[in-house]
N, C-alpha and C positions, 0 to 999 in steps of 0.2 A: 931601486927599491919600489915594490908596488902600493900603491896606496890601495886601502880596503874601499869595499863600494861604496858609494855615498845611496843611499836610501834617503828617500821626501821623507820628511819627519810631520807628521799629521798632529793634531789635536785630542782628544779624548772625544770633544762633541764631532768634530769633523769624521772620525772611526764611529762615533753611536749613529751618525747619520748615512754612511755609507753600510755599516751592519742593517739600519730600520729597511734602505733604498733598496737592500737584497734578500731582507724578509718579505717585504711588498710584495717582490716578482713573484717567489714563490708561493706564497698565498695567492694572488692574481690568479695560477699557472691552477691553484687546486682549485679556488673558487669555479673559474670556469667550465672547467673539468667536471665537476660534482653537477652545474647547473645543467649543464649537455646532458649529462647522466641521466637528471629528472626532469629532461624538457623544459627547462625554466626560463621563460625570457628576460626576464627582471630580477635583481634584488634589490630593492629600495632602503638607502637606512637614513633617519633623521637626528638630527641631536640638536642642542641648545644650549645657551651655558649665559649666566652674569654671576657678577659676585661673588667670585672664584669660583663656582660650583656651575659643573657641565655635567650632562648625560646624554646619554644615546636614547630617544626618544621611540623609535619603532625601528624593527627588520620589517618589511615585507618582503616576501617571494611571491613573482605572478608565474601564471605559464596557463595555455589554453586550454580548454577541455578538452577531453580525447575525440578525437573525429575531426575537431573544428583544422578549416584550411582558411589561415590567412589572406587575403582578401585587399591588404595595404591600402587598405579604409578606416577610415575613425572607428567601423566598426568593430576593427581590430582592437579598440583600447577597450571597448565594453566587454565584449567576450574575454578578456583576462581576467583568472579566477584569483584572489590569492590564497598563498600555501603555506603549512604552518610547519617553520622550519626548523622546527625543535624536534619533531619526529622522521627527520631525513637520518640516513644512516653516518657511521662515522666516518670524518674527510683527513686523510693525514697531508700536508702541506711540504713535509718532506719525512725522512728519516726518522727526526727528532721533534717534528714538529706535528702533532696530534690534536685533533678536535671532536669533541665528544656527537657532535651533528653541525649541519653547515651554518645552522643559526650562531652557532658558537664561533666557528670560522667567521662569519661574515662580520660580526662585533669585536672580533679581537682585529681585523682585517681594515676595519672601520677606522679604529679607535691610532692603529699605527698611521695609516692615512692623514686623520687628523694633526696629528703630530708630527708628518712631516708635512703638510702643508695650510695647515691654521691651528698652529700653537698657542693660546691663548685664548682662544674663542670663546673660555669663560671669565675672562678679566673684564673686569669695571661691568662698562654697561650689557658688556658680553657680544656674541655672537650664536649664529645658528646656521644651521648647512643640511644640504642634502647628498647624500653618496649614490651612485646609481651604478653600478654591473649589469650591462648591455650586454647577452648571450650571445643577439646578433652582429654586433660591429667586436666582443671581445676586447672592450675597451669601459674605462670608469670616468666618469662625471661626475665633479663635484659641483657644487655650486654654493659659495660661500658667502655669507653675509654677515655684516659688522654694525650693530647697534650704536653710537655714538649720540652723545649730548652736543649743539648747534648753539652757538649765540650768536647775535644781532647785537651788535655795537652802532651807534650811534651818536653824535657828539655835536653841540648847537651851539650857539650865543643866541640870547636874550637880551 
């Protein structure tokens, strides 16, 4: 008699985490896509969050003025202009997966990020981060920071 297959039996959050890990790629895959499209070196997004309450604090998009040739000088950071990326045109992510312009992609983009890797970042004393989409290495940086309350204990006779 054969036995039926055995299948790994997963979780609901363990399936929402691997469904978020394979919306990421393909967002990534469009993001960068769209940024090559409009020469864009950067997208910078910020957020912040305490007392339950988080937001996304700014998108920027940089990219250099027409003409300029990089130079891989500091004066490379001044010469980036930034871009207002509400008027980029519309980015689809996949099939099903649609953005009205890439500022919209890069916040919703943002926002899964966050939630797979600093969930909570508006609890208690909260946290803050920065998300960065590097055209040239096609790779994201985060960089996450946690707000916390510190005591000093102490203990004597007299």
């Amino acid at each position: 008699m054969n036995e039926p297959a055995k299948h790994p039996i997963i979780t609901k959050a363990e399936q929402h985490y691997l469904d978020l890990a394979l919306k990421i790629e393909s967002r990534k895959t469009a993001i960068f896509a769209a940024m090559k499209a409009l020469l864009l070196e950067s997208i910078v997004v910020t957020y912040d969050g305490e007392s339950d309450e988080g937001q996304i604090e700014s998108i920027t998009g940089s990219r250099y003025p027409a003409g300029y040739v990089p130079t891989n000088t500091d004066a490379d950071l001044a010469a980036l202009v930034d871009v207002d990326l509400t008027g980029t045109p519309a980015v689809a992510a996949s099939a099903y997966d649609f953005f009205p312009n890439l500022h919209e992609l890069a916040e919703d983009l943002a926002w899964n990020l966050i939630e797979m890797h600093d969930a909570g970042f508006e609890d208690n004393d909260g946290g803050y981060g920065e998300i960065t989409f590097d055209a040239a290495t096609g790779k994201v940086r985060m960089e996450i920071n946690r707000r916390f309350v510190d005591v000093a204990t102490s203990e004597l006779e007299a």
